[in-house]
Each structure stands twice: as C-alpha cells, then as structure tokens.
VEXMAR-301746 format. One record per residue (C-alpha): x, y, z; residue number from 1; residue in three letters. Coordinates in nm, 2 decimals. Example, Ala and Ser with C-alpha at 12.3 -4.5 7.8 and 13.67 -1.06 7.14 Angstrom:
<nodes>
> px, py, pz, num, residu
> 1.23, -0.45, 0.78, 1, Ala
> 1.37, -0.11, 0.71, 2, Ser
</nodes>
This chain:
<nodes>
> px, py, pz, num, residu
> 0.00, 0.00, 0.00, 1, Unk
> 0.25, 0.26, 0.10, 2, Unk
> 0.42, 0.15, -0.23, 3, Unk
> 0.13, 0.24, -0.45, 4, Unk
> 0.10, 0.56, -0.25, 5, Unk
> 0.45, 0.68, -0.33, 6, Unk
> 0.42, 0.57, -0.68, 7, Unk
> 0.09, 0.77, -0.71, 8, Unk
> 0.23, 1.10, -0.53, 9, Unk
> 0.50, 1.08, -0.84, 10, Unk
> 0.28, 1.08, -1.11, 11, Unk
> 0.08, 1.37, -0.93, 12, Unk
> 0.38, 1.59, -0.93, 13, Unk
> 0.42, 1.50, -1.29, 14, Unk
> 0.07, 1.56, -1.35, 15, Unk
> 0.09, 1.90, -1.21, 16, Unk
> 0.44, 1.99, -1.42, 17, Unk
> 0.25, 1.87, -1.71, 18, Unk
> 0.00, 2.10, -1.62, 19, Unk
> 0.20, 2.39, -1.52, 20, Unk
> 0.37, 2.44, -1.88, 21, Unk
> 0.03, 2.45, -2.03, 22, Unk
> 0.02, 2.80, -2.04, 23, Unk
> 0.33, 2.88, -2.21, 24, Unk
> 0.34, 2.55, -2.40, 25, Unk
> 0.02, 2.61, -2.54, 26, Unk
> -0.04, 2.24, -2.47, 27, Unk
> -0.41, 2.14, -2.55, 28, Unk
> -0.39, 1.78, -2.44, 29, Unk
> -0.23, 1.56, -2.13, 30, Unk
> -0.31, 1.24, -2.00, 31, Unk
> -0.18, 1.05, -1.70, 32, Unk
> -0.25, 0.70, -1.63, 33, Unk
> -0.14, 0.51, -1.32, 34, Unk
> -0.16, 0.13, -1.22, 35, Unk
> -0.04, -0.02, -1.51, 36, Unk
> 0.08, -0.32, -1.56, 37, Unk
> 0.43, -0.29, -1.70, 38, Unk
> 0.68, -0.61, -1.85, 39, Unk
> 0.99, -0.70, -1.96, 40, Unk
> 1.11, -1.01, -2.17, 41, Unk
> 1.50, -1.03, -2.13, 42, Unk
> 1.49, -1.23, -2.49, 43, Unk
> 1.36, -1.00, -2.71, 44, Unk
> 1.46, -0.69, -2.48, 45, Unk
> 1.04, -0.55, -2.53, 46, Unk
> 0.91, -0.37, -2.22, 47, Unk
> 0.50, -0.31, -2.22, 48, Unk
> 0.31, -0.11, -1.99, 49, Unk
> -0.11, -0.19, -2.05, 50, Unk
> -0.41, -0.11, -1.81, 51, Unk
> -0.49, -0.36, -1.55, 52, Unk
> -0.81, -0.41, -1.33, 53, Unk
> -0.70, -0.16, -1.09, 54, Unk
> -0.56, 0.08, -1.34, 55, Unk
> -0.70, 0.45, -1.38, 56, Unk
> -0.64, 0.71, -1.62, 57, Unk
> -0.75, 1.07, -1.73, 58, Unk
> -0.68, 1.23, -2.08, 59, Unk
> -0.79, 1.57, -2.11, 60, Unk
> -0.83, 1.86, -2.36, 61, Unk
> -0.68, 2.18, -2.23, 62, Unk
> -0.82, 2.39, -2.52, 63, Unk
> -1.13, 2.49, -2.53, 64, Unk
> -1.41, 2.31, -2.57, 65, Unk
> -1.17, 2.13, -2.26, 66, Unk
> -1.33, 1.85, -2.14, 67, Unk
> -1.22, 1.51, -1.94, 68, Unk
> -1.20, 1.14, -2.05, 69, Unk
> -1.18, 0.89, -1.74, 70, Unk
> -1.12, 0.57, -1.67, 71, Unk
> -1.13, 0.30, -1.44, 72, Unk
> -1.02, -0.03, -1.45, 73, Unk
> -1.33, -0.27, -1.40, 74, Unk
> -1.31, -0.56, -1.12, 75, Unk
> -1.34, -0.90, -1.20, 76, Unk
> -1.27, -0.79, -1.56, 77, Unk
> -0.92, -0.69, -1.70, 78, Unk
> -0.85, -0.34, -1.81, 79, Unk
> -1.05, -0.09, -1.88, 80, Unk
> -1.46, -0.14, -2.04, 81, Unk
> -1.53, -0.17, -2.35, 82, Unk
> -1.27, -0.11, -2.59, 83, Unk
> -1.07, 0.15, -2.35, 84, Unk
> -0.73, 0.08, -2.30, 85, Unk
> -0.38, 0.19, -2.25, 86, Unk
> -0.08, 0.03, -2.48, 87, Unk
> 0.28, 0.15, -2.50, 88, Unk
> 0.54, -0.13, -2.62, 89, Unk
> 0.90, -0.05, -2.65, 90, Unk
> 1.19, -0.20, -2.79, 91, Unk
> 1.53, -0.14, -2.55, 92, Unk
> 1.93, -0.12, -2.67, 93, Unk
> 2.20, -0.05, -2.49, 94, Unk
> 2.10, -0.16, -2.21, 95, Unk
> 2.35, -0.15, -1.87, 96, Unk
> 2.31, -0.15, -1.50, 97, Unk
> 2.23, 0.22, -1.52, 98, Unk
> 2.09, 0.32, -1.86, 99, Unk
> 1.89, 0.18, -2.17, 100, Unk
> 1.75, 0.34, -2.50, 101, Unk
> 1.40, 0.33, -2.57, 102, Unk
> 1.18, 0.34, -2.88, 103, Unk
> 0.85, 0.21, -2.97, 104, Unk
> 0.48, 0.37, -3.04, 105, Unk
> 0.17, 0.45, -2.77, 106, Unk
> -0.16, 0.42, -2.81, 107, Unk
> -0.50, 0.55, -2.57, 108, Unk
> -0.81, 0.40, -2.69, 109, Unk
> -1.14, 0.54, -2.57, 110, Unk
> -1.41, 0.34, -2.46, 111, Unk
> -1.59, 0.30, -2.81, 112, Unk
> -1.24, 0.25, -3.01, 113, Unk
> -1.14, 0.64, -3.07, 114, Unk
> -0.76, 0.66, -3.05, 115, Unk
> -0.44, 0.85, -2.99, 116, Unk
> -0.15, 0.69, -3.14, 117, Unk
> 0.21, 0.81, -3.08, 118, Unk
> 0.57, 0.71, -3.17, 119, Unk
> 0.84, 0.73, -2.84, 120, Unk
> 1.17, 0.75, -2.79, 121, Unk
> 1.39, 0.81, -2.52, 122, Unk
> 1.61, 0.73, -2.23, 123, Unk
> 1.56, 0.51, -1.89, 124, Unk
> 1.75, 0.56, -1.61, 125, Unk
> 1.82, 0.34, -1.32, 126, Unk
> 1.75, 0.55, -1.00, 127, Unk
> 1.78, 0.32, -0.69, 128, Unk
> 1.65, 0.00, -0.84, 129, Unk
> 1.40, 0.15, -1.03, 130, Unk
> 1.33, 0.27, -1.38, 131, Unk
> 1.27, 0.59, -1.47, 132, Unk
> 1.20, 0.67, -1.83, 133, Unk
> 1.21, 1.04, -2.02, 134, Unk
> 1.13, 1.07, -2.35, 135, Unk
> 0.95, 1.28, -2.66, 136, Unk
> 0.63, 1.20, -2.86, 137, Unk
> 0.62, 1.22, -3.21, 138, Unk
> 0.40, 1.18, -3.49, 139, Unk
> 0.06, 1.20, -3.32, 140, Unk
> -0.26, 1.14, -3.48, 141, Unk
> -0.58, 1.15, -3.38, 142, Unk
> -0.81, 0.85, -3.53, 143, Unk
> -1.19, 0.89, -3.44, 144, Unk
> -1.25, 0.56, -3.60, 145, Unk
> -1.66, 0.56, -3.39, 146, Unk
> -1.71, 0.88, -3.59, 147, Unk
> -1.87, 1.02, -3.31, 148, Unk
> -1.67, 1.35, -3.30, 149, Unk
> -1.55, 1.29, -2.92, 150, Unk
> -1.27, 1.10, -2.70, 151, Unk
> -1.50, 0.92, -2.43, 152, Unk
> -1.41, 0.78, -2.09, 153, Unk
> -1.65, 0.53, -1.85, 154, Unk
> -1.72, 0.84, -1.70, 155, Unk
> -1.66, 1.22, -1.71, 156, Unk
> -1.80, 1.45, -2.01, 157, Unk
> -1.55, 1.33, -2.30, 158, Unk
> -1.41, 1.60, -2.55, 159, Unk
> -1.43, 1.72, -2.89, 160, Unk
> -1.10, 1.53, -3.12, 161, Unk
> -1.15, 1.85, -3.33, 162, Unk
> -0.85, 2.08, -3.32, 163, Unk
> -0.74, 2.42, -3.41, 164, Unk
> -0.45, 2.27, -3.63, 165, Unk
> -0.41, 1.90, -3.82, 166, Unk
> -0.20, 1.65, -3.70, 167, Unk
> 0.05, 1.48, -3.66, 168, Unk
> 0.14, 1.68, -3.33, 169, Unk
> 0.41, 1.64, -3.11, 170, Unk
> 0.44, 1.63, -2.70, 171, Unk
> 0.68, 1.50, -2.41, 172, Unk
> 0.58, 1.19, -2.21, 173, Unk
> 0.74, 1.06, -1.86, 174, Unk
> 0.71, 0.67, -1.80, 175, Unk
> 0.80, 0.54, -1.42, 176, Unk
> 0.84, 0.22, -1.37, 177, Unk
> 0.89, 0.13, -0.98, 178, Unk
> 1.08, -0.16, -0.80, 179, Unk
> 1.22, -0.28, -1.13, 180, Unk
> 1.56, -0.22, -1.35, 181, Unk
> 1.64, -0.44, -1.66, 182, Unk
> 1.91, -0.62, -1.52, 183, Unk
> 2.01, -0.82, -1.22, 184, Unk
> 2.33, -0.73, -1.00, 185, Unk
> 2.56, -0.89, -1.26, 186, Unk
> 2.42, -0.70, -1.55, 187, Unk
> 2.22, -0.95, -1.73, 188, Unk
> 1.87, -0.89, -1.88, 189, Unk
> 1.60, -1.01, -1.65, 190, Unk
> 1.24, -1.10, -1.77, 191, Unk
> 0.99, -0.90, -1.47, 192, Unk
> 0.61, -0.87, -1.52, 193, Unk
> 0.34, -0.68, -1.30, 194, Unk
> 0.55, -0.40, -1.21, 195, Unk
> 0.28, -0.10, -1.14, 196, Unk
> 0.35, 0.16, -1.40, 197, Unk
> 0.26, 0.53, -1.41, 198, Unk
> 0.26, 0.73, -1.72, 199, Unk
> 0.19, 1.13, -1.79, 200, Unk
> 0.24, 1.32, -2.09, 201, Unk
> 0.14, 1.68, -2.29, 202, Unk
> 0.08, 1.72, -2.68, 203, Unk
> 0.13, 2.03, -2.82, 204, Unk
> 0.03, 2.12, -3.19, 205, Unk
> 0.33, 2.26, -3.36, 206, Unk
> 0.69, 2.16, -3.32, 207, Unk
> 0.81, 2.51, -3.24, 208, Unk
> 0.68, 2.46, -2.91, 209, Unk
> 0.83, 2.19, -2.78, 210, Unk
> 1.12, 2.34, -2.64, 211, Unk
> 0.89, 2.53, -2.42, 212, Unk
> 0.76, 2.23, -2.21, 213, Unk
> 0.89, 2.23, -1.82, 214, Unk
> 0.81, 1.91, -1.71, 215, Unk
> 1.15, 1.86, -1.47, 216, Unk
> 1.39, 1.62, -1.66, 217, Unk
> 1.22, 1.66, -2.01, 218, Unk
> 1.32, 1.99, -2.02, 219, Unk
> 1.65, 1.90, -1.95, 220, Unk
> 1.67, 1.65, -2.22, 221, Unk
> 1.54, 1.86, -2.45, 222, Unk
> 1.79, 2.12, -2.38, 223, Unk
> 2.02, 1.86, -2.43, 224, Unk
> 1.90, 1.78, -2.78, 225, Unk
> 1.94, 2.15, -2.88, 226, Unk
> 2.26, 2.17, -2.77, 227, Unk
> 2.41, 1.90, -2.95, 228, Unk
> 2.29, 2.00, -3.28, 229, Unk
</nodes>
C-alpha cells in the first residue's frame, strides 16, 4: 500500500508539471494514467506497460471546448470497459546496469475504439533500483474511428478530437516504472512482469513549441537535444 501511494504521489507531481507548462506551451492535451501493468522479456529486450483491473487514467483537452475522459479499471474484468485501453510497447538497446535506449509507439483508446496513437523514444535511467523513463512524442494522430466526433471515458464528459491545427502533433511523455531495473546485479537482462506503471504526458500542436515544455527532466533532455545540434 505505502508502495502504491508513493508511486501515485509521483505521477501527481508529474501531472501537475505537465499541467504547469500549459500555459506557455500552449499544450491542449495531457493524459496520466497510473496502475499499469508494466513487463519486460529479457529475450527480445520489449518492455509493455497496459491497463490492468485496478488501473485508472485521465486524458484531457486543455483547449477549449476542454473536457475530461476517465477511466477506471473494471473488477473482476481486466482493463478498462469496453474497448478502452492503454498500450505503450517498446523495444530497448543498450542496455547496462544504469541506462537503456528506448523506442516504440503509444496508443490511448477510448471506450468506443477512438484513439491517440504516438511514436516514443527516449532514455531510462536506473534511479535506486528503479526505472525511470524520459522521453519525446512524435507523430501524433488522432483517429476517431466511432465517428462520433469525441474522446470518451466510463465516466466524465469526454471532448471534442476537433483541433485548431491537423496532426501529426508532437508532445513530451514521462514513464515510471517502480521496483524494477532491466538487469540483475551482474548486469544481465532479466524478464519481470506486474510492475505498477505510471505514465503522464502533454501534446502540443506545432513543433516550435516543444522546447517550451517544463516538465522537470524533459526539459532538460530537451535542452540537451538542442545543444548538440
């Protein structure tokens, strides 16, 4: 229990950076989901993170019309109803005792099949044992495939997938993974499964802004990024 409580406090405070930047970002979308369900297979070196029975999740539209999609894992069925879901696979190199490369593609699904798909790419870091991931979205598209105009939740209002400007937009995403690295003490890959996941991100609609998001270490990678070039 106090496990889960740290790991929620976390994704609160990245919740609320994500939130904080909005302004000056000019983000109209963030999402945070927590109690995922996140795996590793040492073999193929692919970590997941999906939604569970117990997991939860919020995307919202910051723009206006804003407006709230929720969801709730449903107990005794897995994941979220109907066809809501959360799904982020990711293909890992380099990994050490301390660091891995990440890469792979995101997707949130609304309860009748509307979706938010996303490529990702970035870095984990091993902070104590666990696994912190920071990293940038890119090409993200909108698909309301129910043709209903909106992004719904199981509950809360929904919003209008209708935006100022036409995709694909781009954003910053933070994944934590808790109580888990990649490797054992020797530095080999080791297959885990079940580790509770939290995930929080903001989309932005041009590329120019980007550099303006402040959510704690994504700023700093993107700074990074810049300088290098």
């Amino acid at each position: 229990m106090l496990y889960r409580k740290i790991s929620n406090c976390v994704l609160a405070l990245c919740f609320l950076g994500v939130m904080s930047s909005s302004a000056a970002a000019v983000d109209f979308l963030s999402f945070n989901y927590g109690n995922l369900d996140g795996g590793f297979n040492s073999g193929s070196l692919l970590f997941t993170a999906v939604d569970d029975a117990d997991a939860n999740g919020n995307v919202s539209r910051i723009i206006a019309p804003s407006g709230n999609a929720l969801f709730a894992g449903t107990v005794p069925a897995s994941g979220f109803p109907g066809a809501a879901a959360f799904g982020l696979s990711m293909n890992l190199s380099a990994v050490t005792s301390m660091s891995a490369n990440g890469s792979g593609s995101l997707t949130l699904t609304d309860i009748d099949g509307d979706t938010f798909t996303a490529t990702i790419m970035g870095t984990w870091t091993n902070t104590g044992g666990s696994a912190t991931f920071n990293g940038l979205l890119t090409n993200v598209i909108p698909t309301n495939s129910s043709t209903d105009g909106t992004f719904d939740g199981n509950s809360g209002a929904g919003f209008s997938m209708t935006f100022p400007s036409a995709p694909p937009y781009m954003g910053a995403s933070v994944v934590l993974g808790f109580g888990n690295w990649f490797t054992d003490g020797q530095g080999v890959a080791q297959s885990f499964s079940g580790a509770t996941t939290l995930a929080s991100g903001a989309i932005v609609p041009e590329p120019a802004t980007l550099g303006l998001l402040g959510v704690g270490a994504l700023a700093l990678v993107v700074r990074s990024r810049n300088r290098k070039k």
